[in-house]
MIBA-919596 format. One record per residue: residue in one letter; x, y, z of N, C-alpha, C in turn; residue number from 1. Coordinates in steps of 0.001 Angstrom, whole numbers, plus 500000, padded with zeros to 6 digits. Each point is the difference from the previous one (the first is absolute). Layout:
<nodes>
A:X:Y:Z:X:Y:Z:X:Y:Z:NUM
...
</nodes>
This chain:
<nodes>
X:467324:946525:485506:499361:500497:501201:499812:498845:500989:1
X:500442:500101:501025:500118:498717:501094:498237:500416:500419:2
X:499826:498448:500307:498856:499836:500923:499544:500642:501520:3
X:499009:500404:500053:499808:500612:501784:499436:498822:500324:4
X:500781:499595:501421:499223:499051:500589:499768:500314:501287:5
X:498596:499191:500839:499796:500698:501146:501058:499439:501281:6
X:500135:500972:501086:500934:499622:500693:498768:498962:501065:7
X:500644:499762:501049:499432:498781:500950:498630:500538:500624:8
X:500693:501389:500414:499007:501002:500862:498606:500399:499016:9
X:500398:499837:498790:498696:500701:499235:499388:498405:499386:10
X:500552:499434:499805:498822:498354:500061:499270:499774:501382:11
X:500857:500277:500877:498999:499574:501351:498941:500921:500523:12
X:500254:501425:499259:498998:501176:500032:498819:499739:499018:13
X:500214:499556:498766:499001:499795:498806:499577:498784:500507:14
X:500289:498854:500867:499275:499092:499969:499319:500057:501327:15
X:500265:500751:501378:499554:500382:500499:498178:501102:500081:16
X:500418:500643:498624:499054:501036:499740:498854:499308:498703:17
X:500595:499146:499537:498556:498814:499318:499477:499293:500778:18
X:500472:499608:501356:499452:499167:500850:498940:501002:500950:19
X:500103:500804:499975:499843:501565:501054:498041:499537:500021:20
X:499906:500247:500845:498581:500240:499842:499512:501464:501463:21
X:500967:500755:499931:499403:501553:500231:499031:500466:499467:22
X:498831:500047:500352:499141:500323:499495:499971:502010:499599:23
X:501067:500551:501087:499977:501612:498891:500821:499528:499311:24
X:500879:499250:499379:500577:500200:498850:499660:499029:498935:25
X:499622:498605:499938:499016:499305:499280:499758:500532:498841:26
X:500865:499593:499025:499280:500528:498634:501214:501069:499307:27
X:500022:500778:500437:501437:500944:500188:501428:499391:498959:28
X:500462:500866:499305:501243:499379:499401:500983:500504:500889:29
X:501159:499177:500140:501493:500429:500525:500898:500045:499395:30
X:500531:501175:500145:501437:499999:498934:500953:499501:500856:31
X:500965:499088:499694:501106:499468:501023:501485:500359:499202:32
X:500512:500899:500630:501305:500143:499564:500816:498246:499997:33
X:500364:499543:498901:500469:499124:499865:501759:499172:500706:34
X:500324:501415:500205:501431:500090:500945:499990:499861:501540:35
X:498682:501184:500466:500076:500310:501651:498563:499304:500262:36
X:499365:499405:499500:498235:499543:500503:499432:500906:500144:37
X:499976:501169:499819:499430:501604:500608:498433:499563:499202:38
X:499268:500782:500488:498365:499481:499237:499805:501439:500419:39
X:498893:500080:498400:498903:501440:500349:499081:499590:499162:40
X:499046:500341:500660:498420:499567:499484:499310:501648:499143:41
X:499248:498936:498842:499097:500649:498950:498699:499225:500009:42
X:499300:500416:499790:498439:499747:499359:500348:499208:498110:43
X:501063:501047:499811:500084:499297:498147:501540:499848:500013:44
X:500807:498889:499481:501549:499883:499161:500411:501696:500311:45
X:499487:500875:499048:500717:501164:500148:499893:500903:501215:46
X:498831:499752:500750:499831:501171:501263:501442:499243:501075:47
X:500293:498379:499950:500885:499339:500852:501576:500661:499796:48
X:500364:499702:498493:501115:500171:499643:500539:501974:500228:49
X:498686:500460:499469:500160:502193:500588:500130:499908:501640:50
X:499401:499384:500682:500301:500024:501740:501314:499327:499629:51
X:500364:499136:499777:501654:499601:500071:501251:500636:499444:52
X:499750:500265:498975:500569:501041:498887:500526:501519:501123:53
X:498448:500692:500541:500369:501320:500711:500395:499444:501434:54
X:499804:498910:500424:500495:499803:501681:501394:500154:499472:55
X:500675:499035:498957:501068:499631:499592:500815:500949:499727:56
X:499552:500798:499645:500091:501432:499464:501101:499728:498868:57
X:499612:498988:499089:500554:499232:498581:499116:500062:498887:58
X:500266:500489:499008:498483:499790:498869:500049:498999:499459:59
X:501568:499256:499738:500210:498801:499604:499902:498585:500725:60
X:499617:500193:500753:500058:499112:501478:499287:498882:499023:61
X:500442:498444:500556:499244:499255:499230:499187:498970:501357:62
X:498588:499611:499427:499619:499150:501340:499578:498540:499448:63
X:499334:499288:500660:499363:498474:500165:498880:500393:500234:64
X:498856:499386:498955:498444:500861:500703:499443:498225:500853:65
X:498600:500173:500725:499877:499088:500372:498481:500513:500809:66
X:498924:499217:499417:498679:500596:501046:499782:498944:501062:67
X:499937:501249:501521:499966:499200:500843:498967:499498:499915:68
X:500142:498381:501053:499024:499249:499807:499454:499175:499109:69
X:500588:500217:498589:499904:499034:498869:501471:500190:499449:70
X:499924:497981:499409:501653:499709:499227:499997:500618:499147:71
X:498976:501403:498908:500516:500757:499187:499364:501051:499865:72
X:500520:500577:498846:500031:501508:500562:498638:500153:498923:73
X:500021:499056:498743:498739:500475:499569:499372:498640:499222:74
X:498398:499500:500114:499965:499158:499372:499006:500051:498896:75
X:499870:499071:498935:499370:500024:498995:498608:499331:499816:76
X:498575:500051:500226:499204:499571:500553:499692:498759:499130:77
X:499995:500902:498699:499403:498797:498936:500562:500222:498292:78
X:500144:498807:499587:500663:500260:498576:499200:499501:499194:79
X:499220:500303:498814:499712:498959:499104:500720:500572:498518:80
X:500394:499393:500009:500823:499684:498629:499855:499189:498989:81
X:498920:499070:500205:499728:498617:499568:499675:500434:498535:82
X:500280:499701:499122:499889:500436:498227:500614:501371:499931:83
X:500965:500481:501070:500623:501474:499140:501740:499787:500086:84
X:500333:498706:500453:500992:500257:499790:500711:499033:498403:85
</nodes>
């Protein structure tokens, strides 16, 4: 299975949209078609990728997630692990 990689237009869209500070969309995930840069916004991973999926009108459609306004899409606050691993 070959690799998907993003084209030019959808790096300069995803890095565009972590830098974003829109405050209506702030927070918001984007699905970025990885081929055309196309973006559709969700509240969660799956509400992004169903707006892209039915715009697309593809069920297989595959995307790039990315929350605007932060470099990721989800982070991990705190770990302790210390004596369980």
């Amino acid at each position: 299975m070959d690799r998907l990689k993003l084209s030019l237009k959808a790096k300069e869209v995803s890095g565009r949209l972590t830098k974003s500070k829109d405050p209506e969309k702030i927070g918001y995930i984007a699905a970025v078609d990885p081929l055309t840069g196309e973006v559709f916004y969700g509240k969660t991973i799956a509400e992004a990728a169903r707006e892209g999926r039915r715009s697309k009108k593809d069920s297989k459609a595959i995307f790039f997630f990315v929350r605007v306004g932060s470099p990721s899409v989800h982070v991990l606050k705190t770990v302790r692990l210390q004596g369980h691993i």
